[in-house]
NUZA-946753 format. One record per residue (C-alpha): residue in one letter; x, y, z. Coordinates in steps of 0.1 Angstrom, whole numbers, plus 5000, padded with zeros to 4 digits. Example, Ala and Ser with C-alpha at 12.3 -4.5 7.8 and 13.67 -1.06 7.14 Angstrom:
BEGIN
A512349555078/S513749895071/
! end
This chain:
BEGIN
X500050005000/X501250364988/X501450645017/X499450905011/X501951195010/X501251565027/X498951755006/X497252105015/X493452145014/X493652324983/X495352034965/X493151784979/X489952004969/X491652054932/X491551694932/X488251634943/X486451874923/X488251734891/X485951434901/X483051554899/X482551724933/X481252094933/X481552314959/X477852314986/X478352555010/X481252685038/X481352715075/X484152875085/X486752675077/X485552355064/X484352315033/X481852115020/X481951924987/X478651744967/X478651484940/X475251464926/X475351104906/X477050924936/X474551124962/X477551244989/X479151525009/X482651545015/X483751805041/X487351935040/X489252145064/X490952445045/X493352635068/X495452815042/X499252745044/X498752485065/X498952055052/X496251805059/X497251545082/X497851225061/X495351035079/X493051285076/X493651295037/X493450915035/X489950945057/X488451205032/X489451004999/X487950675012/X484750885021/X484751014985/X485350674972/X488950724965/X492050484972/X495350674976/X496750464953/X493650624930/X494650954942/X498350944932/X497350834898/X494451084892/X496451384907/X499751304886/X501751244922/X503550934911/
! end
């Protein structure tokens, strides 16, 4: 298995939205994503300048349906 490597929110929201997510609505900090065909909200802590813990990262893939192995691949971070 691949470790997920450190990635800010906005990378991980780049990602995400190149899916098929689109940006719902935003409280405060966190931000939360919607897919409409697969019916799901992803929310995602944005603190500018600062990296998403890689457990954190790997937590919000898997939610979205994502390995990180998918991730890498998708994102271009081989």
């Amino acid at each position: 298995m691949t470790r997920m490597p450190q990635v800010t929110s906005r990378e991980l929201v780049k990602f995400l939205m190149s899916q098929g997510f689109v940006q719902d609505r935003q409280s405060g900090s966190h931000l939360t994503l919607w897919h409409e065909q697969r019916r799901i909200s992803i929310t995602v802590p944005v603190h500018t300048g600062a990296e998403i813990g890689r457990g954190l990262a790997a937590r919000i893939l898997k939610d979205a349906g994502f390995t990180t192995q998918d991730y890498m691949a998708l994102a271009g971070r081989v």
